[in-house]
Structure formats: C-alpha cells, structure tokens
C-alpha positions in Angstrom: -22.8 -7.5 8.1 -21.1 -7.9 4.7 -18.7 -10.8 5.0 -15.6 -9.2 3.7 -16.1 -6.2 6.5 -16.6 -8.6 9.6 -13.2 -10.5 7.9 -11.4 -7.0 8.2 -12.6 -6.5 11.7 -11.1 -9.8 12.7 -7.6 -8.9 11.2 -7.8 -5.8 13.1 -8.1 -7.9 16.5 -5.9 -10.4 15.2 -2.9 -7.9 14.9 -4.2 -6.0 18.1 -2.9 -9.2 20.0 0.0 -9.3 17.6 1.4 -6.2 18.4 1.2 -7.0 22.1 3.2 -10.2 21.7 6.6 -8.8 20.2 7.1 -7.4 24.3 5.3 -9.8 26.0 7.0 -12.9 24.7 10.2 -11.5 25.7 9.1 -11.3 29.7 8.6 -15.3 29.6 11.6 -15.8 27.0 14.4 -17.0 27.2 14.9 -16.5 30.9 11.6 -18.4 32.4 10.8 -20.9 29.2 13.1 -21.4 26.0 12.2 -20.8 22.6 11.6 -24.6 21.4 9.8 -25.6 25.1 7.7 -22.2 24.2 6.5 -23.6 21.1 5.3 -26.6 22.3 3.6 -25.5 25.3 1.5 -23.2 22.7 1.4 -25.4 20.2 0.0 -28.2 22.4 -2.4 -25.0 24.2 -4.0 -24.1 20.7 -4.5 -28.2 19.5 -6.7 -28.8 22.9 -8.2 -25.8 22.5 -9.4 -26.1 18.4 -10.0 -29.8 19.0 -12.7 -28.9 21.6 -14.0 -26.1 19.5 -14.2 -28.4 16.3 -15.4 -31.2 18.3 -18.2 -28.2 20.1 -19.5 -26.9 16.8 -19.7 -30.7 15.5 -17.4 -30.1 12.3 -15.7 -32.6 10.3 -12.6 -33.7 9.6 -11.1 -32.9 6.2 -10.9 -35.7 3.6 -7.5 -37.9 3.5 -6.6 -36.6 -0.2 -6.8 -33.0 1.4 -3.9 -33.9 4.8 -0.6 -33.5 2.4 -1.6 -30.2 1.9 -2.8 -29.9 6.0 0.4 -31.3 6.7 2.3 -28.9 4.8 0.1 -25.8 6.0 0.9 -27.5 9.8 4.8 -27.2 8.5 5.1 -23.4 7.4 2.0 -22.3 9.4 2.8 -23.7 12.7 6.0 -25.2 13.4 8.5 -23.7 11.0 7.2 -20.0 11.7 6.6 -20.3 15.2 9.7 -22.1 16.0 12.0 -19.6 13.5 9.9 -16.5 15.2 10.4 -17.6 18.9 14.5 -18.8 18.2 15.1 -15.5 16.3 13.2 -12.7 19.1 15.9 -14.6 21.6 18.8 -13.5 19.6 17.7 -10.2 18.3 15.5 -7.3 19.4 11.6 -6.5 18.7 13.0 -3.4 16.6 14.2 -5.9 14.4 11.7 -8.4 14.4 9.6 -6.1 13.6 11.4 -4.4 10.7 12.1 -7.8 8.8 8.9 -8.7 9.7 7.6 -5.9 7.2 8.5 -7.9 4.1 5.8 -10.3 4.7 3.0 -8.9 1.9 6.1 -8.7 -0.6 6.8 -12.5 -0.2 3.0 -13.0 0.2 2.1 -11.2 -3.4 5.1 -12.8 -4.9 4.1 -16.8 -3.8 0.5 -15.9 -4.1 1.3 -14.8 -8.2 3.0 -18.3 -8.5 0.5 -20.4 -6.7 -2.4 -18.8 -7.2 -2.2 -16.5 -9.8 -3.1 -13.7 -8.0 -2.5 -10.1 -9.9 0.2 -8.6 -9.1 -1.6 -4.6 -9.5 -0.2 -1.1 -9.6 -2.7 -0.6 -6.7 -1.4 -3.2 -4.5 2.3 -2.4 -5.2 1.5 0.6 -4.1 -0.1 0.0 -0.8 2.2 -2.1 0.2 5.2 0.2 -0.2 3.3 3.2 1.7 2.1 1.0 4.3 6.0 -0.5 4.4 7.1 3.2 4.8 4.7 4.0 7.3 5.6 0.8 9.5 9.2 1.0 9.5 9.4 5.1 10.2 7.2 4.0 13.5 9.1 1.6 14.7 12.5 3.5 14.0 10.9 5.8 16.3 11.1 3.4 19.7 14.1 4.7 20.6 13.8 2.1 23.7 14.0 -0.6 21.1 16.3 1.4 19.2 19.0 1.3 21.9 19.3 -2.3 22.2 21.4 -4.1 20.1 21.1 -7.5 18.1 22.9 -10.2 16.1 22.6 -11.3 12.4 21.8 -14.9 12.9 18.3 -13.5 15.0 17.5 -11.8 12.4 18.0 -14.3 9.6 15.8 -16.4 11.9 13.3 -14.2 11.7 13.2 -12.9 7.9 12.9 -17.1 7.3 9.7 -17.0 9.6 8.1 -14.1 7.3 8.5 -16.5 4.5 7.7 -19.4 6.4 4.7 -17.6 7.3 3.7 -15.9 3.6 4.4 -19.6 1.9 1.9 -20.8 4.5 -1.2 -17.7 3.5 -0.6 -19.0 0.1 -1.1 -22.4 0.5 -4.0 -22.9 3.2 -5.9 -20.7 1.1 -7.7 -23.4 -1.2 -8.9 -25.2 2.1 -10.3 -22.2 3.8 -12.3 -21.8 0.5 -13.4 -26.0 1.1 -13.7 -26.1 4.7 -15.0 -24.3 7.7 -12.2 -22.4 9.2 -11.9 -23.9 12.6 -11.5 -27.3 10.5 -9.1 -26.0 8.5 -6.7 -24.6 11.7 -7.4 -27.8 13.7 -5.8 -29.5 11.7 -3.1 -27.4 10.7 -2.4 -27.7 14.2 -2.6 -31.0 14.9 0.2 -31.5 12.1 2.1 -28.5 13.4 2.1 -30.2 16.6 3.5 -33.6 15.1 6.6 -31.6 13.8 7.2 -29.6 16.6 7.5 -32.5 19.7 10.9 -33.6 18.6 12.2 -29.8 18.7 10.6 -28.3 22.0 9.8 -31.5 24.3 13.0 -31.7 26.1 13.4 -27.6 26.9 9.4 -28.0 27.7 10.2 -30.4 30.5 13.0 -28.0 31.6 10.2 -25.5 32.5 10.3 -24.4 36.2 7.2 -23.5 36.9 7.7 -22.9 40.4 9.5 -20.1 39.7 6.8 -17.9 38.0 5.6 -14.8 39.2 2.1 -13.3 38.7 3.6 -11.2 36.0 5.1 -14.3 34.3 2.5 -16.3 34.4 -0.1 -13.4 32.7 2.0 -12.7 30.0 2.7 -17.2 29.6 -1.4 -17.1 29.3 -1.4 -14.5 26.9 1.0 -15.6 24.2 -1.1 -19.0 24.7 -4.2 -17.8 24.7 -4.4 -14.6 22.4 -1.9 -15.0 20.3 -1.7 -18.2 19.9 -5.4 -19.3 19.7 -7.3 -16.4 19.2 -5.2 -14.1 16.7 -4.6 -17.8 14.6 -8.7 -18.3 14.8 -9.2 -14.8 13.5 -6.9 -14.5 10.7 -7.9 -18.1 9.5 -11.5 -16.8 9.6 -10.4 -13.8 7.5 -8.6 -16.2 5.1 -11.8 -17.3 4.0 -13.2 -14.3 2.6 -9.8 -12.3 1.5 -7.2 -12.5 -0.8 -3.6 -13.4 1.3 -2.0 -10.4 -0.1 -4.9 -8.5 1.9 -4.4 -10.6 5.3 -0.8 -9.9 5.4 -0.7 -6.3 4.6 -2.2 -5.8 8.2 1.2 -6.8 9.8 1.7 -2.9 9.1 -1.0 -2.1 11.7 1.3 -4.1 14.4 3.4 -1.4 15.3 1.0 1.4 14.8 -1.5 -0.5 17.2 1.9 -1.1 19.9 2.1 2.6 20.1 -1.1 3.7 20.0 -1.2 1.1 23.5 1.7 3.0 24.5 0.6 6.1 24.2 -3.1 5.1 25.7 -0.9 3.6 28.7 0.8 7.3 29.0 4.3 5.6 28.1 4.8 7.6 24.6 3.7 10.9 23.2 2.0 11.9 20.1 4.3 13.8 17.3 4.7 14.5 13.9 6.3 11.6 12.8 4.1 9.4 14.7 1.4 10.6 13.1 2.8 10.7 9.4 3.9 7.0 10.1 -0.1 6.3 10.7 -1.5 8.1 8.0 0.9 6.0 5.5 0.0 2.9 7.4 -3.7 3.5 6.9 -3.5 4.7 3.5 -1.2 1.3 2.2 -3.6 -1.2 3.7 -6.6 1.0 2.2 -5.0 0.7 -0.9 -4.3 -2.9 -1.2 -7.8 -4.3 1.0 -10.2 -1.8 -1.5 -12.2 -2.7 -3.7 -15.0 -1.9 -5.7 -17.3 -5.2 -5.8 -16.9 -5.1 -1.9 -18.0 -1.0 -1.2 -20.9 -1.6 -3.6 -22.2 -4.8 -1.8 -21.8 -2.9 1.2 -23.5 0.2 0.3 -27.1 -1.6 -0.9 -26.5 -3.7 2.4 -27.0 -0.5 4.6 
C-alpha cells in the first residue's frame, strides 16, 4: 500500500477516537478525576505503554543534540495541550471545544510557513475554509450541546491548546522525518511526562477509585488507552509521511465522525444540513490532502 494512503487511513482512526473523547472525557471529568490528576494518569498510561513498545520493536533512543527539540515537542505536544484541553472541557462545553478547536489547520499553515516553509496555496486555503464551514454547521447542529452553556476562560483554555497543539505538528515534524515514529512519541512522552508531575500529582492522588462504576471505569480506559495511546501512535505515524497542514485538517472529520456514531447508535437523524455539513467536510480535507505525485504513485501501484 502506497505510504501516503495507509498515513491517511491512520488519521481517519486517529480522529475516529478523537471524536469519541469530547463526551467521554466529560463522564470521568471533573466529578470522578480532575483535570490536572487526568493528565497524569494518561500521561504516565501512554509513557509505560510506548516505552514497552520501543523497548519491544528494539528502537533507539534519539541522539542527545536531538532532546531540546524532544523536550519542547514533550512541552506543546503533551503537557501544555493536554493539560489546556482537559482544564478548558471542565469549564466550557464540547460545542465549544469543538468550535475553537476548528482553528487548528489555520495556526498549523501559519507556523508551518514560518518554520518550515511550507506553501501557503490557493488550494489549501481553500480546503481548509470549506472543511471549517462544514465542521462548524455540524456541530451548531447538536442542539444537546447547543443548550448547555459555557464560560470565556474554558474557552480561552482551549483555543491556547489548538496552538499548543499546531506549534507542536510544526516542530516534531523534522524528527519524524529522522526517526522511527514510536521513537519519536516515546520520547515526547517521556518529557511531557517530566513537565506534567508537578501540575497533576497532587489531584492524581485525590482519585477515589472506589468509587467507580463500570461505566466510569470504561470510559477512564478509553481516554487512556485510545485516545491517549493509540490516536497519539497514529497521527505520529502519519506525521511521517504528510505535510502538518494535511494531519491537522482532519480535526474537521471529528464531529462529522461523532454524528455519524450518533446516528449509527439511533440517537440523531439524517437531514439536509447534516448532510451539506459532510459534503463540505469531505470536499476541504480532499482539497488540502490531494495531490498529484501521490494519485500517480498510487495509480501504477494498483
């Protein structure tokens, strides 16, 4: 399978889990584990698990010159996003998170022209506004979510995780292009992890575990599981082989995929709108993922 496909199918499953975890998170949080204890628990849940995969595929560690940048990538990647992400869901709604979370590919094209010189296309300008339009008609349209309210300060929280989160696309780049992936996140982690102890180990050790109910304990192990070590593992092996303007366009498929899971699970109807708000979904990542070089390699490959 052409490389740049299989990258695409692993997005696709990376925001699958995504667009679970807007909900989900919110069954555990704040009420059975606060924001800073959550973070460390899945911070700590995602280091054991990549050191045992990086220890089980026999990889090595990254060269010392290369940790600065490892250590930065554990900043933004890790502890700054997740920490800004999980603080900012408790104060606001997932309508909201979900809206702000929409300017991610703008900040990501903008840092990746700086950084890394990236062109800054009609073409990708263009998908990125559809696919914005599309995203943010669907998720005007949970009028669950729609009902609740929310406070400023949530939302500031979580518009400085999308550019926590775009600065850190940017920048782990280069060592996804020098190392194996799993290298690459395994360390991210372990610096994220670093950063991270002094914020969530006193509201980890608050956690009453006791207290847990089957449901609570499901949706614990799938926010550390899925979306904390799976979804990272994919998009880092994506990374490799795509430009970060591409990876972070498909944050426009997370609501799209949340409804069509609703809709699967008999909770939602299909309706016009819906169905506009997909087509311009599909058509904006189209636009900014295509290109030529890719379909032709793919073409004599079949």
């Amino acid at each position: 399978m052409n490389p740049k496909i299989k990258a695409n199918i692993l997005l696709f499953l990376a925001n699958l889990i995504y667009a679970g975890n807007y909900t989900v998170a919110k069954i555990v949080m704040p009420e059975y584990i606060k924001p800073f204890g959550f973070i460390l628990l899945r911070v700590s849940t995602g280091l054991i698990l990549f050191w045992l995969l990086l220890k089980g595929l026999k990889l090595q560690i990254p060269e010392k010159k290369d940790w600065p940048l490892l250590a930065l990538c554990g900043l933004f990647g890790v502890a700054t996003n997740q920490l800004l992400f999980f603080v900012g869901l408790s104060k606001t709604t997932p309508i909201n998170a979900a809206l702000i979370m929409t300017t991610t590919p703008i900040l990501v094209l903008i840092v990746s022209a700086i950084i890394l010189n990236e062109k800054i296309t009609v073409r990708k300008i263009l998908g990125i506004s559809i696919g914005a339009i599309g995203a943010i008609i669907l998720i005007l349209q949970g009028k669950q979510m729609v009902e609740q309210s929310s406070t400023w300060i949530g939302n500031l929280f979580i518009f400085g995780n999308a550019t926590s989160y775009g600065i850190y696309l940017v920048i782990v780049k280069p060592l996804m292009k020098k190392y194996h992936p799993v290298t690459v996140i395994t360390m991210v982690f372990t610096f994220g992890w670093i950063f991270v102890i002094p914020f969530g180990i006193n509201e980890a050790s608050q956690i009453e575990w006791h207290t847990f109910s089957s449901g609570v304990w499901l949706a614990t192990l799938y926010v550390l599981i899925f979306v904390t070590f799976f979804a990272y593992l994919f998009n880092s092996a994506a990374l490799k082989e795509l430009e970060p303007t591409v990876v972070s366009t498909y944050i426009y498929l997370q609501p799209l995929l949340a409804t069509i899971i609703a809709l699967l699970a008999a909770k939602d109807s299909i309706d016009s709108v819906k169905l506009l708000a997909g087509v311009l979904i599909f058509v904006g990542v189209y636009l900014v993922i295509y290109n030529k070089k890719t379909i032709s390699v793919s073409n004599k490959l079949d």
